[in-house]
DSSP file (Angstrom, degrees, kcal/mol; ACC not computed):
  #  RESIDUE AA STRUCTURE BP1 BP2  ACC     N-H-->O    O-->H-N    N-H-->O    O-->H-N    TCO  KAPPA ALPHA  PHI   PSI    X-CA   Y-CA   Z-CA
    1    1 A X              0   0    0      0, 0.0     2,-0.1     0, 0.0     0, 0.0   0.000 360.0 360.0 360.0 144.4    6.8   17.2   -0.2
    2    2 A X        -     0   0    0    103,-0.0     2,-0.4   100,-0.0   102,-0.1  -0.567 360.0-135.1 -96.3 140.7    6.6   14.2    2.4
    3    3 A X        -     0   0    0     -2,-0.1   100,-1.6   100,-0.0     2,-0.3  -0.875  15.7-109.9-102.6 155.5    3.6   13.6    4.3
    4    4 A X  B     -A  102   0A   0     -2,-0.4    98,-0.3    98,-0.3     2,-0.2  -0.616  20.4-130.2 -47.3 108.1    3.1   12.9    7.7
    5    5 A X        +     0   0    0     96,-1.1    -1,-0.1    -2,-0.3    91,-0.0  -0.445  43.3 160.8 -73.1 132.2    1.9    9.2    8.6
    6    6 A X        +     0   0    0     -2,-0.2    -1,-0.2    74,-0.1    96,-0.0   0.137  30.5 140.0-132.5  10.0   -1.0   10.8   10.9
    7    7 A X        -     0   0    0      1,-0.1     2,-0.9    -3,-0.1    70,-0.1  -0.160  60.1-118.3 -56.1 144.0   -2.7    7.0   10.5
    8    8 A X        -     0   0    0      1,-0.1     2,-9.0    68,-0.1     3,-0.2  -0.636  15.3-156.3 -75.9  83.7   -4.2    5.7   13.2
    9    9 A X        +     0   0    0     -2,-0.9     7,-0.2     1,-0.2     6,-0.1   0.137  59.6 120.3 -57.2  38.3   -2.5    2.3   14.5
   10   10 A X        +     0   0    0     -2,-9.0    -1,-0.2     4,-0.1     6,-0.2   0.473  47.7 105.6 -85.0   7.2   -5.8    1.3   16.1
   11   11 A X  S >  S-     0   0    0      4,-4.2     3,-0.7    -3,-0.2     4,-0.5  -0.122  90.1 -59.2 -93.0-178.9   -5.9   -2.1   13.8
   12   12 A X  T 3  S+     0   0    0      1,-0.2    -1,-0.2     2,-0.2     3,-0.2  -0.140 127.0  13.9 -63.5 138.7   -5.2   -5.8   15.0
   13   13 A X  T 3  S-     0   0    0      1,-0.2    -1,-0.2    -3,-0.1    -2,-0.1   0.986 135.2 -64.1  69.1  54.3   -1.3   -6.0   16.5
   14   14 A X  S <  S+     0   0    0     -3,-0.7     2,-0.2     1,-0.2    -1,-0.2   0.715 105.4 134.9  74.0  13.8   -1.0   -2.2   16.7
   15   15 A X        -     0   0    0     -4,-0.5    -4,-4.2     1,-0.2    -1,-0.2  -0.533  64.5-117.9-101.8 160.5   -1.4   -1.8   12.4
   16   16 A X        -     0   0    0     -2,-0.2    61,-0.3    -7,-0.2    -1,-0.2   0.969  28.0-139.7 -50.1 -63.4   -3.2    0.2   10.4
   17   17 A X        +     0   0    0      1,-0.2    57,-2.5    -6,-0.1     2,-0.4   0.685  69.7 105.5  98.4  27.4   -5.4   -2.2    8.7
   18   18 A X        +     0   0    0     55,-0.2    44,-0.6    59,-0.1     2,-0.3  -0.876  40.7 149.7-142.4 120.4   -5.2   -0.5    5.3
   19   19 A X    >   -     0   0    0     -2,-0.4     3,-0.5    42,-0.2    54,-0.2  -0.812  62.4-109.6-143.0 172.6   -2.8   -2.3    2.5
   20   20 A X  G >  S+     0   0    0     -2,-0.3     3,-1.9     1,-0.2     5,-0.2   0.855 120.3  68.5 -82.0 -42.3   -2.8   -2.7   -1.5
   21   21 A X  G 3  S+     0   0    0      1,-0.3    -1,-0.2    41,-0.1     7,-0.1   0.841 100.7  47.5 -39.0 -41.3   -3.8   -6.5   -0.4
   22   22 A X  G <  S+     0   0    0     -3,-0.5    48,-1.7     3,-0.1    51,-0.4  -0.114  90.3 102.2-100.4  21.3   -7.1   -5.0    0.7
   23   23 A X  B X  S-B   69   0B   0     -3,-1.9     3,-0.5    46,-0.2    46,-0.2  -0.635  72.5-131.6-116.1 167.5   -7.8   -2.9   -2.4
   24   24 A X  T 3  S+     0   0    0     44,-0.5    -3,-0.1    -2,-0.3    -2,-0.1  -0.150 108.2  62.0 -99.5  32.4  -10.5   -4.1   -5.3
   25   25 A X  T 3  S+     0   0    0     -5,-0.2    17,-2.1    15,-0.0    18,-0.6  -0.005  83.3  91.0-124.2   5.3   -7.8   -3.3   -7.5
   26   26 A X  E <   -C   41   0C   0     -3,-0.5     2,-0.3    15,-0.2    15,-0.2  -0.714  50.2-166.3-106.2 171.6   -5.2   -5.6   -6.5
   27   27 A X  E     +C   40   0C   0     13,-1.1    13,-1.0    -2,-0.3     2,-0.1  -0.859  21.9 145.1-149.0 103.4   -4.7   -8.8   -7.8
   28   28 A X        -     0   0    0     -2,-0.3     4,-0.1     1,-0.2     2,-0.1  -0.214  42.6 -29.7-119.9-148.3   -2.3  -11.5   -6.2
   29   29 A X        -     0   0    0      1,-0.1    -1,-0.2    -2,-0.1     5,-0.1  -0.350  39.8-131.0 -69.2 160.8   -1.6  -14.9   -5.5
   30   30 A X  S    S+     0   0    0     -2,-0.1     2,-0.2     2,-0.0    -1,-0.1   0.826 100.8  13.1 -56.3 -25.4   -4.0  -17.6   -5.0
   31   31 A X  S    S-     0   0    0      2,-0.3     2,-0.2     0, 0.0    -2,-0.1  -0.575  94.7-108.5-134.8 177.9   -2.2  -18.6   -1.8
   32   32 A X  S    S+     0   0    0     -2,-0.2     2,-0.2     2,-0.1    24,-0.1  -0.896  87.5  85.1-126.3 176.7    0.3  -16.6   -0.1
   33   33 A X  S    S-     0   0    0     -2,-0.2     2,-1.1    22,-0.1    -2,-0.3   0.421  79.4-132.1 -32.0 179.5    3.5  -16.5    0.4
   34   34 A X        +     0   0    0      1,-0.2    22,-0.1    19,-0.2    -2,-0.1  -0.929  41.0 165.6-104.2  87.9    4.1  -14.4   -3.6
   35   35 A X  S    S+     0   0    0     -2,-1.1    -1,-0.2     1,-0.1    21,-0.2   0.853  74.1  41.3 -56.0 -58.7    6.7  -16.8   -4.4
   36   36 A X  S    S-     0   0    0     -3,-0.2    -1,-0.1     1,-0.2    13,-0.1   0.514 107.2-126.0 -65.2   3.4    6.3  -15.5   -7.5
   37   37 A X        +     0   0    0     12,-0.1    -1,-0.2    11,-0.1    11,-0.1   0.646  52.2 151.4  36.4  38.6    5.9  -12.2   -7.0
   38   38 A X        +     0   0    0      9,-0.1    11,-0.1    11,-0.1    -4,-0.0   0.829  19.6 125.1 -23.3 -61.7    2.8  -11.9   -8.7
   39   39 A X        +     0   0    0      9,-0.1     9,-1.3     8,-0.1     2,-0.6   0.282  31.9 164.3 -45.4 152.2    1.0   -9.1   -7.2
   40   40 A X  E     -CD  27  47C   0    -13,-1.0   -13,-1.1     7,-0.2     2,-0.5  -0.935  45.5-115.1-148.4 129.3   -0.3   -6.4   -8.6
   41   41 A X  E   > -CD  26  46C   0      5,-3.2     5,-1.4    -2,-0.6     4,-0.5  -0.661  25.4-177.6 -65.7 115.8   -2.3   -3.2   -9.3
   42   42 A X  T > 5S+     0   0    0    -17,-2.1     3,-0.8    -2,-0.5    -1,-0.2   0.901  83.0  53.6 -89.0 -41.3   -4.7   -3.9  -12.1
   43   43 A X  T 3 5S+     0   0    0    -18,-0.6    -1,-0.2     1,-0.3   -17,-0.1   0.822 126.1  23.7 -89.8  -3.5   -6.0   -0.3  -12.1
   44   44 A X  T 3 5S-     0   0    0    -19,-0.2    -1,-0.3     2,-0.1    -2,-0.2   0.114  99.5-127.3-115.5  38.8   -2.4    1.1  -12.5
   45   45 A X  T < 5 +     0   0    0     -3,-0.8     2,-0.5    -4,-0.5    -3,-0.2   0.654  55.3 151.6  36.5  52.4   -0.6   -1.8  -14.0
   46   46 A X  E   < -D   41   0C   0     -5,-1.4    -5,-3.2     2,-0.0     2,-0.3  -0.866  49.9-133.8-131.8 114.3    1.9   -1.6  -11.5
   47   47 A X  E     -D   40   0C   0     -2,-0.5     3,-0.4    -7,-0.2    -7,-0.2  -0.563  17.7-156.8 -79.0 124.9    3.9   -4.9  -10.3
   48   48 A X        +     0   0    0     -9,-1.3     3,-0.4    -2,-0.3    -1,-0.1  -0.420  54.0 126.2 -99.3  33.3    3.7   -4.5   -6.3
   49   49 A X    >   +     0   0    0      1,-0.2     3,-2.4     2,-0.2    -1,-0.2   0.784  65.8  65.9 -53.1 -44.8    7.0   -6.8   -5.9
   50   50 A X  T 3  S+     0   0    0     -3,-0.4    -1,-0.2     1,-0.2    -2,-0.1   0.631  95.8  57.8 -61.6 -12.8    8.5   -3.7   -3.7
   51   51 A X  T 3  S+     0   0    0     -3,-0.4     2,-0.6   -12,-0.1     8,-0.5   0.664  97.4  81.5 -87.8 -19.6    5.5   -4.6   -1.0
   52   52 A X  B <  S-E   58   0D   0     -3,-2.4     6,-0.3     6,-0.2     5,-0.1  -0.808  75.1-135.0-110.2 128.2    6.9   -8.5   -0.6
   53   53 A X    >   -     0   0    0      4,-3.0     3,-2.1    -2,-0.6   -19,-0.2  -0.385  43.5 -92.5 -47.7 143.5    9.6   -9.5    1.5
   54   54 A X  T 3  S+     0   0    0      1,-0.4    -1,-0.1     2,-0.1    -2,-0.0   0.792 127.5  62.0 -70.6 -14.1   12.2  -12.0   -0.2
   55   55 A X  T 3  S-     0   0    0      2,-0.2     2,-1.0     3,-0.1    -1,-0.4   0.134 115.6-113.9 -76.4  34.7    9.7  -14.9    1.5
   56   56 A X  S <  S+     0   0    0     -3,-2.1     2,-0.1     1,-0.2    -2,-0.1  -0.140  81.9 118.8  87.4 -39.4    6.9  -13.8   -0.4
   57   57 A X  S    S-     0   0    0     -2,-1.0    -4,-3.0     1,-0.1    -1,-0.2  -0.317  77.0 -87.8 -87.3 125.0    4.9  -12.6    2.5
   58   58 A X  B     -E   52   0D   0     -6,-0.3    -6,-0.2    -2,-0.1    -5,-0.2   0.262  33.6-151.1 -19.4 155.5    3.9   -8.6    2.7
   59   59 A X        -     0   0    0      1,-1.1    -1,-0.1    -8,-0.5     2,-0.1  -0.487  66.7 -28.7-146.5  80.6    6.7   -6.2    4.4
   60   60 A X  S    S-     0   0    0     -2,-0.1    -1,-1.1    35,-0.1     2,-0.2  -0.073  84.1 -65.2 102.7 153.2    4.7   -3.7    5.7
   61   61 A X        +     0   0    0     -3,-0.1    35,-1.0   -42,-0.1     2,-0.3  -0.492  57.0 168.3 -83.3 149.8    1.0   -1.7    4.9
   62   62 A X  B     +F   95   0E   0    -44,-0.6     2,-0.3    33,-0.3    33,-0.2  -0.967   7.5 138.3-170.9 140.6    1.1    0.2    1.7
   63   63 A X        -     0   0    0     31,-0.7    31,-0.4    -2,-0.3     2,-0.2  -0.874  31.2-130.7 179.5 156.2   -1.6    1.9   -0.6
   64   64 A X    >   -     0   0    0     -2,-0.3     3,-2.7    29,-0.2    29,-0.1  -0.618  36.2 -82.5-127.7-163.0   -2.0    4.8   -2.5
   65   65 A X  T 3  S+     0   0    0     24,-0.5    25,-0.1    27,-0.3    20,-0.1   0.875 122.5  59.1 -72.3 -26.9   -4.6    8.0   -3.2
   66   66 A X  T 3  S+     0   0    0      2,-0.1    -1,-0.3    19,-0.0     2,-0.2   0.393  74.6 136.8 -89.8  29.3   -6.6    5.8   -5.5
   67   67 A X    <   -     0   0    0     -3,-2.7     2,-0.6     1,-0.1   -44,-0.1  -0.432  32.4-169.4 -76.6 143.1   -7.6    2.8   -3.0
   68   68 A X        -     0   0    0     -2,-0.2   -44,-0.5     2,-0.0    -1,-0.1  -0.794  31.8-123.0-120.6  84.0  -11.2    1.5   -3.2
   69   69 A X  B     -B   23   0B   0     -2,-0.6   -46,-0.2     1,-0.2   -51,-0.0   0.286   9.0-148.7 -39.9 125.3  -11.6   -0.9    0.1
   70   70 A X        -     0   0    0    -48,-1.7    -1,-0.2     1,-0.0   -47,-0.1   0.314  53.8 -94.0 -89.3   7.8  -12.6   -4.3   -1.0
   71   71 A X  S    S+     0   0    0    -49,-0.2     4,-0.1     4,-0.0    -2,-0.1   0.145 113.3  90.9 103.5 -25.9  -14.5   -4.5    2.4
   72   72 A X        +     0   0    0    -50,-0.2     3,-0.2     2,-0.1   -49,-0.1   0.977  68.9 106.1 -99.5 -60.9  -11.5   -6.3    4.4
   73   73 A X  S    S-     0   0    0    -51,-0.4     2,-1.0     1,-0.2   -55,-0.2   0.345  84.9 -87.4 -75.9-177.1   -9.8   -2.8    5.8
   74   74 A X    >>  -     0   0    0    -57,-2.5     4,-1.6     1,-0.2     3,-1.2  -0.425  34.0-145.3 -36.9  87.7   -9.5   -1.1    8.7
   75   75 A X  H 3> S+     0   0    0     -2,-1.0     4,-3.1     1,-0.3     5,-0.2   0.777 105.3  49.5 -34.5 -58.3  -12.8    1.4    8.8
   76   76 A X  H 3> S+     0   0    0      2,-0.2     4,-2.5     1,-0.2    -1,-0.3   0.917 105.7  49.9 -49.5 -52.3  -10.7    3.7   10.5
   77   77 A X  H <> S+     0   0    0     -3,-1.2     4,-3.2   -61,-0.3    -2,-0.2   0.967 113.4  51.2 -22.0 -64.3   -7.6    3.7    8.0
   78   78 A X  H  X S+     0   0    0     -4,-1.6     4,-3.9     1,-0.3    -1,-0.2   0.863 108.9  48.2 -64.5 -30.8  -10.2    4.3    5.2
   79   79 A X  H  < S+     0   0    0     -4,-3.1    -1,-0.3    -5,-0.3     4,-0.3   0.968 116.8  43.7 -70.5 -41.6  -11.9    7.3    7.0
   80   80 A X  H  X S+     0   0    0     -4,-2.5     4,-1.3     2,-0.2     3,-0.4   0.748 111.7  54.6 -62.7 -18.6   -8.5    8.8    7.6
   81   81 A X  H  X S+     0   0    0     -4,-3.2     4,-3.5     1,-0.2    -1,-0.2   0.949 111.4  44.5 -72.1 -54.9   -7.4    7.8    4.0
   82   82 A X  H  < S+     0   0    0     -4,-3.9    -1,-0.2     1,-0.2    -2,-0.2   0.485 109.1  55.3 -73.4  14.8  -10.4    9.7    2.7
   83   83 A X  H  4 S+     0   0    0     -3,-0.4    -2,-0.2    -4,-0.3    -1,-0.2   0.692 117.1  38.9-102.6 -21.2   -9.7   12.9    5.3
   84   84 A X  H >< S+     0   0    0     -4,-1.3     3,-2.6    -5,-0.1    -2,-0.2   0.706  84.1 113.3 -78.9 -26.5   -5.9   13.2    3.7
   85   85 A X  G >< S+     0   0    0     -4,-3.5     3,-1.7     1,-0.3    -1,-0.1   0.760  70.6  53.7 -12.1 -70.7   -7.0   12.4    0.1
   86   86 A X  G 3  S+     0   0    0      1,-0.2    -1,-0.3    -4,-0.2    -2,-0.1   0.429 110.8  50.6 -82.8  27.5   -6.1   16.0   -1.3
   87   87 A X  G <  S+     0   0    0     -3,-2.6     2,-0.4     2,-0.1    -1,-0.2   0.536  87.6  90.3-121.7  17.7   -2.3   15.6    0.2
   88   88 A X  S <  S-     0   0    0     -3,-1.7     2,-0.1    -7,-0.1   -24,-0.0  -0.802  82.3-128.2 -99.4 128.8   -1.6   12.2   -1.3
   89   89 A X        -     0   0    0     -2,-0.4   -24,-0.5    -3,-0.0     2,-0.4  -0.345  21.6-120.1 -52.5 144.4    0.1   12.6   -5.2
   90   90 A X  S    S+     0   0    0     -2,-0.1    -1,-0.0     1,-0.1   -26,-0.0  -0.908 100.4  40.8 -96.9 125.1   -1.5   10.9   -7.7
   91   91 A X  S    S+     0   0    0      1,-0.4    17,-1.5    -2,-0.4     2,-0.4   0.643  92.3 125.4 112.2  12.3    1.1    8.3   -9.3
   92   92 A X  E     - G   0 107E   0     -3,-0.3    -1,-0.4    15,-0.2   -27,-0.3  -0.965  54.3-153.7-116.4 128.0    2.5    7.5   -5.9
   93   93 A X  E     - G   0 106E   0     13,-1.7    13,-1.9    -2,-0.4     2,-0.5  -0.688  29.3-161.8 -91.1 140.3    3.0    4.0   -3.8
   94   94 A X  E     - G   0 105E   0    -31,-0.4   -31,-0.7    -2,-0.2     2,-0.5  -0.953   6.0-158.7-127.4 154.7    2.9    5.1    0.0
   95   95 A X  E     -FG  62 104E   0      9,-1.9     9,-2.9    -2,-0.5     3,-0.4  -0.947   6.0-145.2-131.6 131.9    4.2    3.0    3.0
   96   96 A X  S    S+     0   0    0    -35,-1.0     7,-0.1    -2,-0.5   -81,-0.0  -0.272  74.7  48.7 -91.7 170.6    3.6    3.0    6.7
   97   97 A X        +     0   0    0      1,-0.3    -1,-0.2   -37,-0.1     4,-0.1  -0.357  65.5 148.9  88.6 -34.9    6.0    2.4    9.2
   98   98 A X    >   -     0   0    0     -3,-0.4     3,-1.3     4,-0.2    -1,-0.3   0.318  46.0-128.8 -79.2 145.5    8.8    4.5    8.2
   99   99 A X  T 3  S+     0   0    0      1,-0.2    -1,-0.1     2,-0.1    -2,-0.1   0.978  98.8  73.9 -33.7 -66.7   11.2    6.1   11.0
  100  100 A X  T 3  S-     0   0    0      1,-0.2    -1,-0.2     2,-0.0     3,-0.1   0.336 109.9-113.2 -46.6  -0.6   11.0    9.2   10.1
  101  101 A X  S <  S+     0   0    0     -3,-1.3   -96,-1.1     1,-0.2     2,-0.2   0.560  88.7 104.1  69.6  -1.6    7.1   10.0   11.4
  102  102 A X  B    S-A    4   0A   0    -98,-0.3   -98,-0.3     1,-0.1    -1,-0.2  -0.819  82.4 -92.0-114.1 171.3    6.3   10.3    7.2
  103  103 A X        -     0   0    0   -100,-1.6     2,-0.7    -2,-0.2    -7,-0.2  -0.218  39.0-121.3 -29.6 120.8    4.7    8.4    4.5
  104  104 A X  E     -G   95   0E   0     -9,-2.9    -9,-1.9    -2,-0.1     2,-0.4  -0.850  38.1-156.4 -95.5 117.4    7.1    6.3    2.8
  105  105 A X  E     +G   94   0E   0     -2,-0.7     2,-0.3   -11,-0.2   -11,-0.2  -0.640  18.3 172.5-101.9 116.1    6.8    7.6   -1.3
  106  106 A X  E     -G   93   0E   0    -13,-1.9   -13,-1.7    -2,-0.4     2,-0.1  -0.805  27.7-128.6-156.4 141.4    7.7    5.8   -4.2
  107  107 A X  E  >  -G   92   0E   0     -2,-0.3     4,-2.3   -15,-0.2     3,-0.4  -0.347   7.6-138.6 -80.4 133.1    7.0    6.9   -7.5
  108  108 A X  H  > S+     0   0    0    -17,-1.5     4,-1.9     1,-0.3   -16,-0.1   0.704 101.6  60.4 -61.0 -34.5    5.3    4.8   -9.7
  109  109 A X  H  > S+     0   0    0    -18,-0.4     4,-0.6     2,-0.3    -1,-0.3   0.902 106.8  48.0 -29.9 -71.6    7.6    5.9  -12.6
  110  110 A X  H >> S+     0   0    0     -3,-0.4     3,-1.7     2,-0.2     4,-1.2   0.896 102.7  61.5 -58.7 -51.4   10.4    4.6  -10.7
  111  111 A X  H 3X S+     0   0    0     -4,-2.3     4,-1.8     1,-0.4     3,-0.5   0.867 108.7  45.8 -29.1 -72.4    8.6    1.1   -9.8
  112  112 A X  H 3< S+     0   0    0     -4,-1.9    -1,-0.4     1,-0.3    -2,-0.2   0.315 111.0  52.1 -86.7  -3.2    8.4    0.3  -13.6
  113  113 A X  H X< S+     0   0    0     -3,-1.7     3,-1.8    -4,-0.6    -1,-0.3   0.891 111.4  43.1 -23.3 -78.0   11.8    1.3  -14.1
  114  114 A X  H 3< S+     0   0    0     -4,-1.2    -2,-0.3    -3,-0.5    -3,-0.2   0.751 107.9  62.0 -60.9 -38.8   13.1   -0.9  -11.4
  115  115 A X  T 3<        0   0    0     -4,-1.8    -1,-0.3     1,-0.2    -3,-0.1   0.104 360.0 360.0 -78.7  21.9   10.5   -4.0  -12.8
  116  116 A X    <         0   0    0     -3,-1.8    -1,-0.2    -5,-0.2    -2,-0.2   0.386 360.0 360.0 -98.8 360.0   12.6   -3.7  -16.2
């Protein structure tokens, strides 16, 4: 069932402020752009490639139920992350921005398919 993006876009240049970049669980390049596509989720072993734009560079805010703020996001984001917590799937990538007024969902399942 699709959620509603109900984020607040109160962060610098109209964003959220709350990305997988910003998580104590992510792990990326030393530098950016990810030429290499490097990035990653360490606590779900999950190559975050779908998050980079073909320069390397982020394409959009992304994070899912299990993010633990590494101190760098939005304060707001994170309190709204933890007031939605129990309608976020576990085992899910989510993405701001979408058209549609929801969460953009993709299943982790599928990620590691697609990284084969």
């Amino acid at each position: 069932m699709p959620v509603r993006d109900t984020f607040p876009y109160t962060a610098r240049w109209d964003s959220v402020g709350l990305s997988c970049a910003h998580c104590v669980h992510f792990q990326g390049p030393e530098e950016w752009p990810d030429t290499a596509r490097s990035s990653r989720c360490a606590l779900h072993n999950l190559a975050l490639a779908v998050q980079l734009r073909p320069s390397g560079f982020l394409d959009g805010e992304w994070f899912c139920r299990d993010f633990k703020d590494g101190g760098r996001a939005h304060a707001p984001a994170v309190q709204h992350l933890h007031e939605i917590h129990g309608t976020l799937q576990a085992g899910v990538l989510y993405r701001l921005y979408c058209s549609d007024g929801n969460l953009g969902e993709y299943r982790f399942d599928e990620l590691r398919q697609e990284a084969r």
